[in-house]
C-alpha positions in Angstrom: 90.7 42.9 26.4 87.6 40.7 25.7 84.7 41.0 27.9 81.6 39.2 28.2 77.9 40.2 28.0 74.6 38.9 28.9 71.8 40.7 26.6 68.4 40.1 27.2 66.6 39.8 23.5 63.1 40.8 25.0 64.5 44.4 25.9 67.4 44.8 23.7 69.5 45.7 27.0 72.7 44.0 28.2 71.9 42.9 31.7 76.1 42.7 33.1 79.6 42.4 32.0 81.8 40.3 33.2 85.8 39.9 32.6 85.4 36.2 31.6 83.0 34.0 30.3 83.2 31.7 33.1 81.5 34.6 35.5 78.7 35.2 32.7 77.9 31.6 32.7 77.7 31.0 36.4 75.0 33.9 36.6 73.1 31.6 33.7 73.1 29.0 36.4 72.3 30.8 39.2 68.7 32.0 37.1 68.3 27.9 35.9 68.5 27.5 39.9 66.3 29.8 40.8 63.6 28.7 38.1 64.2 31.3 36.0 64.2 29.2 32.7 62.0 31.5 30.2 64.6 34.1 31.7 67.6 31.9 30.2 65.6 32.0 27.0 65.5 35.3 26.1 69.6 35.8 27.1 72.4 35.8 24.6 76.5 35.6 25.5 78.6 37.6 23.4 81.6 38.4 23.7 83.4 41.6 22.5 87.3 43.5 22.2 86.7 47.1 22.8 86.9 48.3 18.7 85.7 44.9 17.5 81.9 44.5 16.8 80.4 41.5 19.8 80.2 37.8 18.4 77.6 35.7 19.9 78.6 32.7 21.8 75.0 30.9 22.6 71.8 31.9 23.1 68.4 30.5 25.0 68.1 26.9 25.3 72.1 26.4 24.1 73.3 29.5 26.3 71.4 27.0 28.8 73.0 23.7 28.2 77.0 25.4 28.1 76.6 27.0 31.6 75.4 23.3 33.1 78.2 21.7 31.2 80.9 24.5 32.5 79.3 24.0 36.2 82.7 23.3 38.8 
């Protein structure tokens, strides 16, 4: 089962989980809504399957860009 995670690279500290990436992403554009854009920066998507180590998906300003282009 693949999950994915938000990790914020300031604190080394995943900030949620979520079963699919589209969830993960909308909460990337609920922050860019908000203002939150140095926020967004700092965040990085992986995605992980319990006893695999996590890939990265996108980070910052590219993490950024792929939740406005998967916006429904």
């Amino acid at each position: 089962m693949t999950i994915f995670e938000l990790w914020d690279e300031r604190t080394g500290r995943a900030i949620g989980r979520w079963p699919t990436e589209a969830e993960a992403l909308a909460v990337v554009r609920d922050l860019l809504d908000r203002g939150e854009v140095l926020t967004v920066a700092a965040l990085v998507l992986r995605s992980a399957d319990w006893g695999s180590a996590p890939e990265t998906i996108a980070a910052g300003a590219e993490l950024g860009a792929r939740a406005r282009k998967n916006e429904l």
